[in-house]
mmCIF file as gemmi writes it, N, C-alpha and C atoms, coordinates in Angstrom:
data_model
loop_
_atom_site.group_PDB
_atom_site.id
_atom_site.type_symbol
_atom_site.label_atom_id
_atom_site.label_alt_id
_atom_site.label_comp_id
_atom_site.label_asym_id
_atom_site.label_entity_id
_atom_site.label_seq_id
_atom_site.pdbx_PDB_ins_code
_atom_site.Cartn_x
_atom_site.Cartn_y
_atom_site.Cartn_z
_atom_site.occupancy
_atom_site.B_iso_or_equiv
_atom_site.pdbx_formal_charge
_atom_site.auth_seq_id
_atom_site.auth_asym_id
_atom_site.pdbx_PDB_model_num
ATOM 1 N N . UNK Axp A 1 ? 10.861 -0.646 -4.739 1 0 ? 1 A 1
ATOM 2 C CA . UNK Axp A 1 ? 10.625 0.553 -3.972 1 0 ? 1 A 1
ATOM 3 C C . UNK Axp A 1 ? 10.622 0.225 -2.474 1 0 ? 1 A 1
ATOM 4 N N . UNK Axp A 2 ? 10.552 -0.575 -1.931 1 0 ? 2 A 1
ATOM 5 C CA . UNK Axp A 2 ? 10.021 -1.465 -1.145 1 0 ? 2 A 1
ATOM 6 C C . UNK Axp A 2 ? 11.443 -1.82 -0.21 1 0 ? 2 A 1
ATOM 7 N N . UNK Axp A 3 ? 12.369 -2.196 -0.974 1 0 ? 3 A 1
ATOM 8 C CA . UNK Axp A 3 ? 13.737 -2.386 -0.382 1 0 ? 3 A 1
ATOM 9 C C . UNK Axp A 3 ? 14.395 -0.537 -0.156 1 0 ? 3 A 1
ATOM 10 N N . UNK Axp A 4 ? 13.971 0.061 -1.389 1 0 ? 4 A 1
ATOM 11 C CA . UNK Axp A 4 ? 14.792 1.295 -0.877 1 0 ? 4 A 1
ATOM 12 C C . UNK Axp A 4 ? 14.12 1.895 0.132 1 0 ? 4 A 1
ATOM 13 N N . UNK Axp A 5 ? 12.989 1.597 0.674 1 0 ? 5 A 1
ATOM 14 C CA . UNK Axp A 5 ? 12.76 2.396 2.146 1 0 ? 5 A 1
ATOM 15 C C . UNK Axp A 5 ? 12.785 1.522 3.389 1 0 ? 5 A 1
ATOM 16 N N . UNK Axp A 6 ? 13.83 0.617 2.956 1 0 ? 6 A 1
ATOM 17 C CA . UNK Axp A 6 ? 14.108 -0.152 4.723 1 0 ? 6 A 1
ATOM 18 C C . UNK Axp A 6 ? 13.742 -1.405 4.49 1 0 ? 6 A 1
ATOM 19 N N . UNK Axp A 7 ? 12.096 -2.042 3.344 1 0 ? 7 A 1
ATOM 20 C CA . UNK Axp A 7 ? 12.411 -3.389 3.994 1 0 ? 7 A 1
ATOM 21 C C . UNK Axp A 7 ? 13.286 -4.403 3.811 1 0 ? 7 A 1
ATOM 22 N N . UNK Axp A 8 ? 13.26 -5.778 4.025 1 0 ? 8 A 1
ATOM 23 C CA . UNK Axp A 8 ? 14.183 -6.743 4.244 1 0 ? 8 A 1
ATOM 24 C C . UNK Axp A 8 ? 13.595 -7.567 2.733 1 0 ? 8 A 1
ATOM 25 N N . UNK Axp A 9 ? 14.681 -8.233 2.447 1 0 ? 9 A 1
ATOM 26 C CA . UNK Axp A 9 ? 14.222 -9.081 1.273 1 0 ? 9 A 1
ATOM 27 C C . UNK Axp A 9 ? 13.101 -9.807 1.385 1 0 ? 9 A 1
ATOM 28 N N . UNK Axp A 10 ? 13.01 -10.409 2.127 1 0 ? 10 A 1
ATOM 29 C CA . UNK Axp A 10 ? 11.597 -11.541 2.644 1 0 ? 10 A 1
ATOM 30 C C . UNK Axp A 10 ? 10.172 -11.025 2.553 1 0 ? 10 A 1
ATOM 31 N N . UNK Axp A 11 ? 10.286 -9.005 3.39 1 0 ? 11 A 1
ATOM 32 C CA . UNK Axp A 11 ? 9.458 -8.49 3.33 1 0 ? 11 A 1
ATOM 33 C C . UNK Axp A 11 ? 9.276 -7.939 1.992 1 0 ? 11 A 1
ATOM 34 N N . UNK Axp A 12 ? 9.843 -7.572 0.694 1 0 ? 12 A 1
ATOM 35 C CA . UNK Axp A 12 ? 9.28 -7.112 -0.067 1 0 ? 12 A 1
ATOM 36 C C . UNK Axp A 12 ? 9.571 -8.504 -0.92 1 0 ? 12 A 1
ATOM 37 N N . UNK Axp A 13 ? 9.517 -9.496 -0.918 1 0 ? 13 A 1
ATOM 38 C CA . UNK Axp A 13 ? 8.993 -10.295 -1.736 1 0 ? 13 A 1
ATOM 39 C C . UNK Axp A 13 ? 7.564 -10.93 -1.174 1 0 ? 13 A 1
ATOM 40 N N . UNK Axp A 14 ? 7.408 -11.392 -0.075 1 0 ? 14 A 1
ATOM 41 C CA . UNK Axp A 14 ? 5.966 -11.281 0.537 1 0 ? 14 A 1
ATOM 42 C C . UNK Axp A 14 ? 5.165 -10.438 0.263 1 0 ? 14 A 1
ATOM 43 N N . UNK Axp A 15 ? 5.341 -9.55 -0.161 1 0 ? 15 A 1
ATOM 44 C CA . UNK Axp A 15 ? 4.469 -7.961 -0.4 1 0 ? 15 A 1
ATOM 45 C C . UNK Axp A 15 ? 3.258 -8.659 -0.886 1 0 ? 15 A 1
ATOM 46 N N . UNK Axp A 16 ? 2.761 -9.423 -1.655 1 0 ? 16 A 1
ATOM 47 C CA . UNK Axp A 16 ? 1.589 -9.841 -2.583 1 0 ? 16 A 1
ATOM 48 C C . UNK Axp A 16 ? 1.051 -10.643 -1.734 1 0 ? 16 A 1
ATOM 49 N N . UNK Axp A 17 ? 1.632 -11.293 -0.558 1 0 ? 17 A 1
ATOM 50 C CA . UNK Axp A 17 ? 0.788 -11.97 0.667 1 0 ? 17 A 1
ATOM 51 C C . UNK Axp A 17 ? 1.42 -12.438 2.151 1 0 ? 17 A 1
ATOM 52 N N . UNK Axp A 18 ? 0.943 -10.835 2.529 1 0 ? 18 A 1
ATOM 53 C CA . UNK Axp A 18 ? 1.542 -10.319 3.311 1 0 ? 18 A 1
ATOM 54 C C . UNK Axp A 18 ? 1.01 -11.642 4.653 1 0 ? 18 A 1
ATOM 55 N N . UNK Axp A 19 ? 0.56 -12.016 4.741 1 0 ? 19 A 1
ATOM 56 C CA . UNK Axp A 19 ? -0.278 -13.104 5.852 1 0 ? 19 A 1
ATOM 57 C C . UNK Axp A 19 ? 0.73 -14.483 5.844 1 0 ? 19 A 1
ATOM 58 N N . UNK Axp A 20 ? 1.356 -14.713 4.537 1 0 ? 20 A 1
ATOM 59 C CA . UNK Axp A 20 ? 2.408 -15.56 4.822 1 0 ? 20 A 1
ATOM 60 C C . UNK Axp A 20 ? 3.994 -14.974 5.105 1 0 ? 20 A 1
ATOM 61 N N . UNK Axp A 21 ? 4.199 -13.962 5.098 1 0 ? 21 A 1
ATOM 62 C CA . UNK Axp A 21 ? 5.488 -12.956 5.377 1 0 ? 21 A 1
ATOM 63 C C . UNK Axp A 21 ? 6.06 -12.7 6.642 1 0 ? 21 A 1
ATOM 64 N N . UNK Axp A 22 ? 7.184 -11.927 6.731 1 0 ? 22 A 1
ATOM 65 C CA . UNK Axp A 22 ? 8.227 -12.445 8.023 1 0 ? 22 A 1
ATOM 66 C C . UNK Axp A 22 ? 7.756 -10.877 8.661 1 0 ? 22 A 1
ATOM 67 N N . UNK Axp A 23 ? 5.757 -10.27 8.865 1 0 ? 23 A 1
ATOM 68 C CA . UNK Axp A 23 ? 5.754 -9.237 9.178 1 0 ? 23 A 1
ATOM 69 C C . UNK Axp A 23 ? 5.343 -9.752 10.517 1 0 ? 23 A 1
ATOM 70 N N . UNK Axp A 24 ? 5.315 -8.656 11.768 1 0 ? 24 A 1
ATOM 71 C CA . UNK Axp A 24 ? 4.698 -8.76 12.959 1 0 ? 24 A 1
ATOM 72 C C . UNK Axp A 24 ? 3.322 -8.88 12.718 1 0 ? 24 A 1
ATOM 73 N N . UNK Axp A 25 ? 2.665 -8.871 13.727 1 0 ? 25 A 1
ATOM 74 C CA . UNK Axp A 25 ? 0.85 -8.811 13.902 1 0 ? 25 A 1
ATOM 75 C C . UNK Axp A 25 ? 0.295 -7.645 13.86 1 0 ? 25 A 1
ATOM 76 N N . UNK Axp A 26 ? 1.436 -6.669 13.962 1 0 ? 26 A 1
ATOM 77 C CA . UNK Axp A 26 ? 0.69 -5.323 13.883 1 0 ? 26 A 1
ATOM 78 C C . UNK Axp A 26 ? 0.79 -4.991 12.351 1 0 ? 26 A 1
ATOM 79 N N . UNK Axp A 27 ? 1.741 -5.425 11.67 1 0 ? 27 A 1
ATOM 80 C CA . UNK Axp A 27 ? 2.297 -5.121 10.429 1 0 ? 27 A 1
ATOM 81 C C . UNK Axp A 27 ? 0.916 -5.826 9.444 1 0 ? 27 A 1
ATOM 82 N N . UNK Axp A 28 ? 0.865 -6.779 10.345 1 0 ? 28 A 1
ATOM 83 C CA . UNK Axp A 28 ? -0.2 -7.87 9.004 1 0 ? 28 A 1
ATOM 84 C C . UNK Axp A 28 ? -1.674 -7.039 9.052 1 0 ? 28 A 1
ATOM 85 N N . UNK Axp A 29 ? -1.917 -6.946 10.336 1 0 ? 29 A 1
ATOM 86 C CA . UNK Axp A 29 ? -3.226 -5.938 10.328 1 0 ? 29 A 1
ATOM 87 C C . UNK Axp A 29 ? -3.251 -4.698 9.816 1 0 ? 29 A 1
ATOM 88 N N . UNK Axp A 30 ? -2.086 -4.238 9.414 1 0 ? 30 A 1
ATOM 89 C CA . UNK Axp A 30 ? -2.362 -3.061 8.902 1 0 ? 30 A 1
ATOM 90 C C . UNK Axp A 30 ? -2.335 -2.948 7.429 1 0 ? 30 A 1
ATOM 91 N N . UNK Axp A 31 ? -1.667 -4.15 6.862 1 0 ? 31 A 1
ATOM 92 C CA . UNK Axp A 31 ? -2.069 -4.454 5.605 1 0 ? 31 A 1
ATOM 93 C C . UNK Axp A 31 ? -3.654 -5.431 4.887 1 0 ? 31 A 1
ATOM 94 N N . UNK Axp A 32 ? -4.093 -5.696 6.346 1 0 ? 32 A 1
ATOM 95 C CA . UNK Axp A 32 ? -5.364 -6.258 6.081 1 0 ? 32 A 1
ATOM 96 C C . UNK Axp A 32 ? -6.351 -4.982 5.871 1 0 ? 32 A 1
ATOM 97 N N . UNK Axp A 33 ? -5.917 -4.007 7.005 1 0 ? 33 A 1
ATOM 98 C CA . UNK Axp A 33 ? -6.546 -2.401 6.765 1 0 ? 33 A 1
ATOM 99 C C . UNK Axp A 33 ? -6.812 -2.03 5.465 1 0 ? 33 A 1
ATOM 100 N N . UNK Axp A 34 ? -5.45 -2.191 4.836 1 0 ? 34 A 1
ATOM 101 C CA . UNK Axp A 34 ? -5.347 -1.239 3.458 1 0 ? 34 A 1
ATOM 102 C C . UNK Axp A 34 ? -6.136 -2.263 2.266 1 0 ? 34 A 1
ATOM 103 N N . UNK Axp A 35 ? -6.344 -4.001 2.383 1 0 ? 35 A 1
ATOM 104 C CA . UNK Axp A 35 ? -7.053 -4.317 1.401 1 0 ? 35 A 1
ATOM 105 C C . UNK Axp A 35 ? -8.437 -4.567 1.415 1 0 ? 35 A 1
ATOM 106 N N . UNK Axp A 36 ? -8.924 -4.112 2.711 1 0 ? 36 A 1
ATOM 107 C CA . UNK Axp A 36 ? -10.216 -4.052 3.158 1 0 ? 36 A 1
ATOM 108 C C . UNK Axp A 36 ? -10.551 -2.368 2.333 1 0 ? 36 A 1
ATOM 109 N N . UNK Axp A 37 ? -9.557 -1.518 2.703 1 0 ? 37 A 1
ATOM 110 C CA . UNK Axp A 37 ? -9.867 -0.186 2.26 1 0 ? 37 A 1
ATOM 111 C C . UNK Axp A 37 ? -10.076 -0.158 0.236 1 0 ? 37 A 1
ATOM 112 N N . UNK Axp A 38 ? -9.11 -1.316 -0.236 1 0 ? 38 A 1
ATOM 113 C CA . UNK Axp A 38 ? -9.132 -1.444 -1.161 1 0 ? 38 A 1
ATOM 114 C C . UNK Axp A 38 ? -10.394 -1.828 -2.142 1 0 ? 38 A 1
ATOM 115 N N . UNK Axp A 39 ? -10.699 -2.848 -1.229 1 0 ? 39 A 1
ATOM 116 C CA . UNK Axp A 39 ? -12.359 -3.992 -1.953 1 0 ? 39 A 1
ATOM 117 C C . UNK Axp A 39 ? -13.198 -2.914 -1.89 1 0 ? 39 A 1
ATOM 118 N N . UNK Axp A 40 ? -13.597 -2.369 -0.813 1 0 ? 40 A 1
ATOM 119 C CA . UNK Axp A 40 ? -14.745 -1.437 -0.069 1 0 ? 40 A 1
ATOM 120 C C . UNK Axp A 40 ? -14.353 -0.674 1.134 1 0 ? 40 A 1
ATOM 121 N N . UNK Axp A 41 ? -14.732 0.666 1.499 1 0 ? 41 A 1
ATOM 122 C CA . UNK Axp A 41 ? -14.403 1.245 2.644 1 0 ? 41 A 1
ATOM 123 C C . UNK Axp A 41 ? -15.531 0.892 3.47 1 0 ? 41 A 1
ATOM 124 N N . UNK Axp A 42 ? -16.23 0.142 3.358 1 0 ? 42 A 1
ATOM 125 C CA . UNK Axp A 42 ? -17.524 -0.492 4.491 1 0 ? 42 A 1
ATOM 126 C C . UNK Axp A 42 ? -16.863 -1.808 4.387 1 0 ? 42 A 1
ATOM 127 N N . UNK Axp A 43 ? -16.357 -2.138 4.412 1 0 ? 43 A 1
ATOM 128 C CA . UNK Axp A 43 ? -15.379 -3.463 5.23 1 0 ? 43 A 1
ATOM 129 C C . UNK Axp A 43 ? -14.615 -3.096 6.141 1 0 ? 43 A 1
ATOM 130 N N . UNK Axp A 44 ? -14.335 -1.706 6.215 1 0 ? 44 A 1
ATOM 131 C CA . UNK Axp A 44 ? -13.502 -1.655 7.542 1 0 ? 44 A 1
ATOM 132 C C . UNK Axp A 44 ? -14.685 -1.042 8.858 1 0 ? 44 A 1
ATOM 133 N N . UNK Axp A 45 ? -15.533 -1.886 9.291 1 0 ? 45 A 1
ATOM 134 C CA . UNK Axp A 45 ? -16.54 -1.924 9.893 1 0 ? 45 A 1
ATOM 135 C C . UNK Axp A 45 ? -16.239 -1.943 11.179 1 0 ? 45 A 1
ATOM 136 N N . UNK Axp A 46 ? -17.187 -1.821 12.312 1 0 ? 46 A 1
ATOM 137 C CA . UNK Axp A 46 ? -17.216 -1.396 13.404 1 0 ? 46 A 1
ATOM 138 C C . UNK Axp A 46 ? -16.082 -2.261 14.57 1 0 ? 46 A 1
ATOM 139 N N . UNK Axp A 47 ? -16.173 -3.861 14.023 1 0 ? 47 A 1
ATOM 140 C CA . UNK Axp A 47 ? -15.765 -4.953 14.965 1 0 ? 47 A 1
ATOM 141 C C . UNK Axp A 47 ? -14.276 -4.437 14.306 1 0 ? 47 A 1
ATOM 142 N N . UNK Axp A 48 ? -14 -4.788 12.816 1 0 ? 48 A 1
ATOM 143 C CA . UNK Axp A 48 ? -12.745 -4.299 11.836 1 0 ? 48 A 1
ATOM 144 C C . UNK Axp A 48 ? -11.916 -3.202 12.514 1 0 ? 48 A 1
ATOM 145 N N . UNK Axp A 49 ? -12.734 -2.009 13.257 1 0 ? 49 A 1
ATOM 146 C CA . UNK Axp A 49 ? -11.688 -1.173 13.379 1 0 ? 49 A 1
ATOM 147 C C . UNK Axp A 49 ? -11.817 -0.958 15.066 1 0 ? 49 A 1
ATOM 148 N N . UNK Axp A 50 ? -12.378 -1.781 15.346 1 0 ? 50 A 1
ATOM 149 C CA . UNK Axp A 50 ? -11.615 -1.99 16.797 1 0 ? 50 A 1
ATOM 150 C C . UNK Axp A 50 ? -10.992 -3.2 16.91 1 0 ? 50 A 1
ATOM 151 N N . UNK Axp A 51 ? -10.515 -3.532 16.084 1 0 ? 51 A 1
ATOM 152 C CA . UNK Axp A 51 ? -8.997 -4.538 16.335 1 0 ? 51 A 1
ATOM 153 C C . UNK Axp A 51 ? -7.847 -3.132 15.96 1 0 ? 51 A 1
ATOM 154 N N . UNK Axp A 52 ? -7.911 -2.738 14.73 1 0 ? 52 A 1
ATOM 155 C CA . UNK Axp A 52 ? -7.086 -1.348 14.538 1 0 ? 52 A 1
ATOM 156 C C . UNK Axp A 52 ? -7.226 -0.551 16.175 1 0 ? 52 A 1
ATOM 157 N N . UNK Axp A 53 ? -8.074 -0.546 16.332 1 0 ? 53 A 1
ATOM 158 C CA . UNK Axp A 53 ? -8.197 0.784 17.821 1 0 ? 53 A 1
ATOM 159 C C . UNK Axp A 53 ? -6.818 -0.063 18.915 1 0 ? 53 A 1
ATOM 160 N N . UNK Axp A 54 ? -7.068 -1.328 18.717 1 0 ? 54 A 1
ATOM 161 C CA . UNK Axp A 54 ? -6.72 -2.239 19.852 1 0 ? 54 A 1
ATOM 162 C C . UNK Axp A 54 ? -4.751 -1.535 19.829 1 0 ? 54 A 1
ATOM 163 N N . UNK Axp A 55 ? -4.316 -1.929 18.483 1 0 ? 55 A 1
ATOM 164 C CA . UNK Axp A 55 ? -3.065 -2.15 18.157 1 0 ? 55 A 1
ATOM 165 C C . UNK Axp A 55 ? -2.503 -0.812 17.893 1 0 ? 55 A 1
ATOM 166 N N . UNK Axp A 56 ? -3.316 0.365 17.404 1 0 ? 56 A 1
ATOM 167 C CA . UNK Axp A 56 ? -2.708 1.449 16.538 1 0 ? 56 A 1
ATOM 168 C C . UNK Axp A 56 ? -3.379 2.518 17.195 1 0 ? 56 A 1
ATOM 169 N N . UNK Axp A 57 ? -2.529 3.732 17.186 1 0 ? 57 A 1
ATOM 170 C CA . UNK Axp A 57 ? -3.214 4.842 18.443 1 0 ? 57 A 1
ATOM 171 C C . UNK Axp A 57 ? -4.204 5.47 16.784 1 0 ? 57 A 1
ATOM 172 N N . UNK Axp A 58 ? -5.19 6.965 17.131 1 0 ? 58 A 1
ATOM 173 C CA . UNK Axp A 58 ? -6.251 7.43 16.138 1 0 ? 58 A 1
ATOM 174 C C . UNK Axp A 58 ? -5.221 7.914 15.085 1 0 ? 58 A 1
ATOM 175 N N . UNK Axp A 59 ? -4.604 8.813 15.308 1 0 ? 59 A 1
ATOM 176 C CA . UNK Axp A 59 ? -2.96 9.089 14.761 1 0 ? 59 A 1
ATOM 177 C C . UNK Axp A 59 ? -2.322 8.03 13.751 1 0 ? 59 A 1
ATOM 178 N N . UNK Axp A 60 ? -1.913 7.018 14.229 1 0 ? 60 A 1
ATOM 179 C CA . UNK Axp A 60 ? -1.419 5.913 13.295 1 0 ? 60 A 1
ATOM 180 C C . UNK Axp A 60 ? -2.534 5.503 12.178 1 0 ? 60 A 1
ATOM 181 N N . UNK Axp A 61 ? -3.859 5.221 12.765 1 0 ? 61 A 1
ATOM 182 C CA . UNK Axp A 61 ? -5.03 4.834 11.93 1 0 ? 61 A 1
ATOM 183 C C . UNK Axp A 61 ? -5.115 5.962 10.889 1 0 ? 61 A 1
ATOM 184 N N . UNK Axp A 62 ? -5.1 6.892 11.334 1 0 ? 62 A 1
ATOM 185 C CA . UNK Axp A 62 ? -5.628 8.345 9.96 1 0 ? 62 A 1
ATOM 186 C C . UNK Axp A 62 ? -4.142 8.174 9.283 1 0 ? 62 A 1
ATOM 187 N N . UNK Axp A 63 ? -2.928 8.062 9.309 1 0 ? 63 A 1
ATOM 188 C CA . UNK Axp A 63 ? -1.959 7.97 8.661 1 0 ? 63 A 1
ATOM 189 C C . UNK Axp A 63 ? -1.756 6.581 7.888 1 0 ? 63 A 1
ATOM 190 N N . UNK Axp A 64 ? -2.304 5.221 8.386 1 0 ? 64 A 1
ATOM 191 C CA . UNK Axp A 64 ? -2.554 3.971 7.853 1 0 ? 64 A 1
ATOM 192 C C . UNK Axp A 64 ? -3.467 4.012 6.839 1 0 ? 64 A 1
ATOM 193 N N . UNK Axp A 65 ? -4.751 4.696 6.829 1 0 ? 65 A 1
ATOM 194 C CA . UNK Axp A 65 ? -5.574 4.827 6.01 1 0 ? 65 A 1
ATOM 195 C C . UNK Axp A 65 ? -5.619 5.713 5.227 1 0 ? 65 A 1
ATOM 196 N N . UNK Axp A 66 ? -4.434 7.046 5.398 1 0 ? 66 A 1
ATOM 197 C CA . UNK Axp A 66 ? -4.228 8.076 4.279 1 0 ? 66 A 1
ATOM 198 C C . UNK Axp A 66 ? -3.95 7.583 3.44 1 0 ? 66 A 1
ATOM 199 N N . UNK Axp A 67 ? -2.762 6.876 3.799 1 0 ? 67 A 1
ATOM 200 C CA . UNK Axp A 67 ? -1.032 6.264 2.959 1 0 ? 67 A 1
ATOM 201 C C . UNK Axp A 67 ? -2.222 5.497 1.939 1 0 ? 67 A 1
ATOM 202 N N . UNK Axp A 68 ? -2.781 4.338 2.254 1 0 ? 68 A 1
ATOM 203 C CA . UNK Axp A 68 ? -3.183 3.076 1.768 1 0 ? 68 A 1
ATOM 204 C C . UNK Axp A 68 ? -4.468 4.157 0.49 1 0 ? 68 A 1
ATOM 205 N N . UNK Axp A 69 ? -5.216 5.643 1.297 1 0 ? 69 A 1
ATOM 206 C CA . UNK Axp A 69 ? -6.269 5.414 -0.078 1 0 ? 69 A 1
ATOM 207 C C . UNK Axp A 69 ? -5.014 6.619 -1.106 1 0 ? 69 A 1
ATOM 208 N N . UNK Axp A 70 ? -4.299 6.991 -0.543 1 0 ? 70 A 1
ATOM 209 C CA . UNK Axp A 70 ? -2.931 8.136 -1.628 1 0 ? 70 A 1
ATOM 210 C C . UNK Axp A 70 ? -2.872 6.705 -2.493 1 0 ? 70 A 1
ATOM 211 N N . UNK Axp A 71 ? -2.25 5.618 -2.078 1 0 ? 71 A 1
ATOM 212 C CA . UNK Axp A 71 ? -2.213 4.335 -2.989 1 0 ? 71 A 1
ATOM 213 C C . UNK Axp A 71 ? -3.113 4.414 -3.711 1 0 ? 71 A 1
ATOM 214 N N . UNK Axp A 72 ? -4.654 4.286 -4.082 1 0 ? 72 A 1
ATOM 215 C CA . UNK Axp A 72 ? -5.462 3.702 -4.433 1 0 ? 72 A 1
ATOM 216 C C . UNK Axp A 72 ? -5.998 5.109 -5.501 1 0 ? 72 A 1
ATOM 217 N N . UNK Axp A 73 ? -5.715 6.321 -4.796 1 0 ? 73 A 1
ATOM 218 C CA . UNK Axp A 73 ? -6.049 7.058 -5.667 1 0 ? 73 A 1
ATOM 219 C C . UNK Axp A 73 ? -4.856 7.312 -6.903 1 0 ? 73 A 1
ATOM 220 N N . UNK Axp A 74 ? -3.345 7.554 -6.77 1 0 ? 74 A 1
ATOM 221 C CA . UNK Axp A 74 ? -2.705 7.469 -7.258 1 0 ? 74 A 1
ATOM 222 C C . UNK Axp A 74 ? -2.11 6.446 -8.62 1 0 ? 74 A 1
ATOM 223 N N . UNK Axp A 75 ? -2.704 4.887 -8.242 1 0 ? 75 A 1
ATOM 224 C CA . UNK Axp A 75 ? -2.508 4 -9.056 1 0 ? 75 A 1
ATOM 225 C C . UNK Axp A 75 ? -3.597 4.228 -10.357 1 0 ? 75 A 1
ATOM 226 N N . UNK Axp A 76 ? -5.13 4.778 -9.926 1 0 ? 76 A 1
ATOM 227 C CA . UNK Axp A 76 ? -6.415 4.711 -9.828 1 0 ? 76 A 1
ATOM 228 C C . UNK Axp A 76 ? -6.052 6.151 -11.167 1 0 ? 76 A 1
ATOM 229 N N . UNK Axp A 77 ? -5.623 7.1 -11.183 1 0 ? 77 A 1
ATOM 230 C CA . UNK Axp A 77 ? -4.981 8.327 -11.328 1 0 ? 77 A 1
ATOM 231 C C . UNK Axp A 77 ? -4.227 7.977 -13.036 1 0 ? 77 A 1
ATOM 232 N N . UNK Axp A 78 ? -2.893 7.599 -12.268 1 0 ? 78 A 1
ATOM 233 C CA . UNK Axp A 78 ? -1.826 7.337 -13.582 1 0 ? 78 A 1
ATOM 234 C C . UNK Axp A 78 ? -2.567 6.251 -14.612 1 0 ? 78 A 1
ATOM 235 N N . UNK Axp A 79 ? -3.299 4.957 -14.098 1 0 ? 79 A 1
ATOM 236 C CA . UNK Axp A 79 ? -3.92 4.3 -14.978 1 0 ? 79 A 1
ATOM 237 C C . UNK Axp A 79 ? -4.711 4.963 -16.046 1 0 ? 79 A 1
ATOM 238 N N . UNK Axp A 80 ? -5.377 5.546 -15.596 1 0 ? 80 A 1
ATOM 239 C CA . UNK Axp A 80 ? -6.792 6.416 -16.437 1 0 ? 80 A 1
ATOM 240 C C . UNK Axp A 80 ? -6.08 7.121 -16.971 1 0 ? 80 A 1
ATOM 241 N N . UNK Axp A 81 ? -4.834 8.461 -16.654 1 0 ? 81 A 1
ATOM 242 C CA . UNK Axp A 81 ? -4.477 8.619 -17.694 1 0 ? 81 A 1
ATOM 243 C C . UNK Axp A 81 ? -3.167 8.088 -18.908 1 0 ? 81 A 1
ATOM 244 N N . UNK Axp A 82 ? -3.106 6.872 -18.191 1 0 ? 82 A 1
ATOM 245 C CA . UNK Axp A 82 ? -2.06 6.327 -19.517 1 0 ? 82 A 1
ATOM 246 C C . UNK Axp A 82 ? -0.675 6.689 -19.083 1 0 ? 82 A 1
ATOM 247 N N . UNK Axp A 83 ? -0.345 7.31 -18.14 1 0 ? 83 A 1
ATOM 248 C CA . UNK Axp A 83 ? 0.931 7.887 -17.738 1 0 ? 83 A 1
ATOM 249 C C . UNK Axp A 83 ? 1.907 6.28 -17.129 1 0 ? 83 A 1
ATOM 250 N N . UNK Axp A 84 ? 3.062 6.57 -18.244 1 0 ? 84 A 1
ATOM 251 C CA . UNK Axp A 84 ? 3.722 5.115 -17.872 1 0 ? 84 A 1
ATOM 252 C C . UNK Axp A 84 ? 4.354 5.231 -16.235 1 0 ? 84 A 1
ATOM 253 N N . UNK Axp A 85 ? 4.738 4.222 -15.838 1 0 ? 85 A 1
ATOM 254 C CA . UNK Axp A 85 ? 5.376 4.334 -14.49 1 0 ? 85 A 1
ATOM 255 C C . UNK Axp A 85 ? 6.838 3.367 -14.673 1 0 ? 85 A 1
ATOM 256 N N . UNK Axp A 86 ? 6.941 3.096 -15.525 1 0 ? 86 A 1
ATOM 257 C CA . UNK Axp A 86 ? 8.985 3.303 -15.642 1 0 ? 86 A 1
ATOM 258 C C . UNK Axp A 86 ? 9.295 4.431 -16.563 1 0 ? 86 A 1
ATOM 259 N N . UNK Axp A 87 ? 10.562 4.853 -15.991 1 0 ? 87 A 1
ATOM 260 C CA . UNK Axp A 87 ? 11.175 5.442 -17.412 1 0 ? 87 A 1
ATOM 261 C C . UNK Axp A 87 ? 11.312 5.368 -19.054 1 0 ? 87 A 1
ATOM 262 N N . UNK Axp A 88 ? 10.757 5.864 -19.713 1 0 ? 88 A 1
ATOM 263 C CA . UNK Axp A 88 ? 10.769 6.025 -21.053 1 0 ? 88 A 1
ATOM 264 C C . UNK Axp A 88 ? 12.373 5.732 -21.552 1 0 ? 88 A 1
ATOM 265 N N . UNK Axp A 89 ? 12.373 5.022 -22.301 1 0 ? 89 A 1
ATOM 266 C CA . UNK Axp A 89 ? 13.842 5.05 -22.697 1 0 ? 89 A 1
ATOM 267 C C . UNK Axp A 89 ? 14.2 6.354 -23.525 1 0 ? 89 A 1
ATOM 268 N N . UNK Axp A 90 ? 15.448 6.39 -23.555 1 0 ? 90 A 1
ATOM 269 C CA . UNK Axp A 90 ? 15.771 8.222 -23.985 1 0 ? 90 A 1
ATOM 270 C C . UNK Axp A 90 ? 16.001 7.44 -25.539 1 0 ? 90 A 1
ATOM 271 N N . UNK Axp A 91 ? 15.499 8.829 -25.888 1 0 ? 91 A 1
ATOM 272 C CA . UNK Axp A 91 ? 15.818 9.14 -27.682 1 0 ? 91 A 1
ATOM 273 C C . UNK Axp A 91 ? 16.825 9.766 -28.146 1 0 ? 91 A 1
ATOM 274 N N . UNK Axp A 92 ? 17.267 9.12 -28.517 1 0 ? 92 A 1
ATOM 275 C CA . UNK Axp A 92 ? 18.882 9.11 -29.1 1 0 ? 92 A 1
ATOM 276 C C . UNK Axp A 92 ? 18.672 11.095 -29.855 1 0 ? 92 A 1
ATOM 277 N N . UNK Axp A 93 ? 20.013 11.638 -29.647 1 0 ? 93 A 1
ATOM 278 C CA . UNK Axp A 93 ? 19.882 12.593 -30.483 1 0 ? 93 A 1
ATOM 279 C C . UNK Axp A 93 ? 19.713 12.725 -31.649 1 0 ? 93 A 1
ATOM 280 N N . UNK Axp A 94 ? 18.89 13.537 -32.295 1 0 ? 94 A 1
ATOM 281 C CA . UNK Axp A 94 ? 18.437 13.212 -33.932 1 0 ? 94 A 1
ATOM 282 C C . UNK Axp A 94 ? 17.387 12.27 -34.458 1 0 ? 94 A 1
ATOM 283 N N . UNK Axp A 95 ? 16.566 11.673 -33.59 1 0 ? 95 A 1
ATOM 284 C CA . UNK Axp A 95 ? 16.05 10.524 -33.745 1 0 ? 95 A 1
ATOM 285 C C . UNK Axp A 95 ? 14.611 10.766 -33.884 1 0 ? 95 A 1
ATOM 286 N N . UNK Axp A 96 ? 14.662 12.918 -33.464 1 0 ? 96 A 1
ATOM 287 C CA . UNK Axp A 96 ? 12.962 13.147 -33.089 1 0 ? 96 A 1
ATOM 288 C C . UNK Axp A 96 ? 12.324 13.492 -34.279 1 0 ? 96 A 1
């Protein structure tokens, strides 16, 4: 998913650790954002989000932290109810 919206091979194979990956400093902090948001939303604490203030206007932050908890609720979502996330293979006609 990851390649079809722009990134580069390097970047979506890094995806699982993003701190060793070919991202900028703004890129890495904003994925430190989203697994801080992940563990606990009191990890992204006072000192925590003025490094965010430093790098990312209030705008980018409320859109960094939408995206990342839509993630968390969404995964959080389809799990509980059992809903697969590849395609079902199709059933042959006659087969039902």
């Amino acid at each position: 998913m990851a390649r079809q919206k722009g990134a580069t091979n390097g970047q979506a194979e890094a995806i699982r650790d993003p701190e060793r990956g070919p991202f900028t400093a703004r890129e890495k902090l904003g994925f430190r954002a989203a697994e801080r948001l992940h563990r606990s939303p009191y990890e992204l604490d006072d000192e925590f989000y003025a490094l965010l203030k430093r790098d990312f206007s209030n705008p980018e932050i409320i859109e960094l932290l939408a995206t990342a908890s839509a993630w968390e609720f969404f995964t959080r979502f389809v799990d509980a109810l059992r809903i697969p996330t590849t395609p079902l293979a199709e059933t042959p006609p006659g087969a039902r």
